[in-house]
C-alpha positions as CSV (number, residue, x, y, z in Angstrom):
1,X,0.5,30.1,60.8
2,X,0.8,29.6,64.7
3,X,0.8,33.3,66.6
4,X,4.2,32.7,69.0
5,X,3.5,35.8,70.7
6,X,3.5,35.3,74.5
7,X,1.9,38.4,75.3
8,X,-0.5,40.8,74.9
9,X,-0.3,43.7,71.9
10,X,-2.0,46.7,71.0
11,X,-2.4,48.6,68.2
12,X,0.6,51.4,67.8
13,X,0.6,54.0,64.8
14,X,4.2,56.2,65.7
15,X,6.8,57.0,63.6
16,X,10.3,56.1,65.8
17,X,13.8,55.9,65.1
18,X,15.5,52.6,64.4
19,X,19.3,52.8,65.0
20,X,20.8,50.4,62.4
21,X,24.6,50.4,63.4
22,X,24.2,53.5,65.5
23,X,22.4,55.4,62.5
24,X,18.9,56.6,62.7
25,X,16.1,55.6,60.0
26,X,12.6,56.8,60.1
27,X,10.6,53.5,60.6
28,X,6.6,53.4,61.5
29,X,5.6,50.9,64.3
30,X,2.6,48.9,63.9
31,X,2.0,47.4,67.1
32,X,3.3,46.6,70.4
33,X,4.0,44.6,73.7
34,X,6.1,44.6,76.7
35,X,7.8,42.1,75.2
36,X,8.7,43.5,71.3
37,X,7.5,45.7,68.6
38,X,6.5,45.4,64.9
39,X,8.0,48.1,62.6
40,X,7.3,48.9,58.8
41,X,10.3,49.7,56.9
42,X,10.1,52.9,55.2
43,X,14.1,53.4,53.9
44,X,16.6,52.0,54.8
45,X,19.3,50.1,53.9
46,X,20.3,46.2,53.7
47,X,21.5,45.0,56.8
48,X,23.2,41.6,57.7
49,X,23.2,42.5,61.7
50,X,19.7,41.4,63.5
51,X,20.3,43.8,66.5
52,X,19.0,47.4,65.8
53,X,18.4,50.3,68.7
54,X,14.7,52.0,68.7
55,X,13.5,55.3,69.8
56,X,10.2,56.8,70.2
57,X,7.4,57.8,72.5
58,X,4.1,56.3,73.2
59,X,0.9,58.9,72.2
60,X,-0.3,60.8,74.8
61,X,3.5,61.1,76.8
62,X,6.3,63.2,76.2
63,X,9.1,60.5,77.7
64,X,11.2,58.7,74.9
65,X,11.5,55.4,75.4
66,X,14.5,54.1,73.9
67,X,14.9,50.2,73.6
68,X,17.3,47.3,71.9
69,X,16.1,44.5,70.2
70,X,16.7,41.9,68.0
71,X,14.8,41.1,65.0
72,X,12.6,37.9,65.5
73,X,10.8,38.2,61.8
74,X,10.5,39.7,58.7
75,X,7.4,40.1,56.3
76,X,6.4,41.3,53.3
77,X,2.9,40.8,53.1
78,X,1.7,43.7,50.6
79,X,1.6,45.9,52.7
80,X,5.0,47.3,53.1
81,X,7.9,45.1,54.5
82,X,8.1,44.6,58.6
83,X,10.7,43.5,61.3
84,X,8.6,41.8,64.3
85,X,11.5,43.3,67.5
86,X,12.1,41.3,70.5
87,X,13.4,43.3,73.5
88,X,16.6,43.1,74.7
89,X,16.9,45.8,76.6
90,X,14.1,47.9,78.1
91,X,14.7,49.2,81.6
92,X,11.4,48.3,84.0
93,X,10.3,51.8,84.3
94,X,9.6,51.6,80.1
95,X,8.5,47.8,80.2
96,X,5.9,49.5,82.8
97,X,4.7,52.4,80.6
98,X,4.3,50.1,77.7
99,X,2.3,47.6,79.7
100,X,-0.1,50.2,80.9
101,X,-0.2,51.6,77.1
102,X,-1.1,47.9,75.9
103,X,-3.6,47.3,78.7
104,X,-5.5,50.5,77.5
105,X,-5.5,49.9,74.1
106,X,-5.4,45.6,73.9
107,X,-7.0,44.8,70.8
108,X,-5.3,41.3,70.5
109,X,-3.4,43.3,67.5
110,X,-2.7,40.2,64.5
């Protein structure tokens, strides 16, 4: 499989909120970039809509960062089904604060 990621990732173990039609759901992030996220579904429901809201807060800050994204791919690869998140909105200030997280912790995340 071809990794179409553009940028750098790191590592992330946070649980966050995913807003799924304005509803919260307790999801656990597995990794991270300025440009998206990958989340592990814990419960939730079946939903047609591809554009989901996320909440949560980098380790080490306080500052939520809230985000929208839209979901770029889905898995299910035995360990717990996952939405890779693209970005769609993240204001600069976050998009900064994730960088600097990412260029801390870089592990070239798969």
């Amino acid at each position: 499989m071809i990794n179409q990621r553009q940028s750098r990732r790191a590592p992330l173990d946070v649980y966050l909120n995913k807003f799924i039609k304005g509803v919260p759901f307790m999801v656990r992030a597995r990794d991270i970039s300025t440009e998206g996220i990958y989340l592990t579904q814990l419960i939730e429901p079946e939903n047609g809509d591809d554009k989901v809201g996320i909440q949560f807060s980098l380790p080490g800050t306080k500052e939520v960062i809230y985000a929208e994204g839209r979901i770029v791919r889905e898995s299910d690869n035995g360990r717990g089904s996952g939405h890779g998140i693209r970005f769609t909105l993240l204001t600069d200030h976050h998009r900064r604060l994730i960088e600097r997280y990412v260029s801390q912790h870089d592990s070239q995340a798969a």
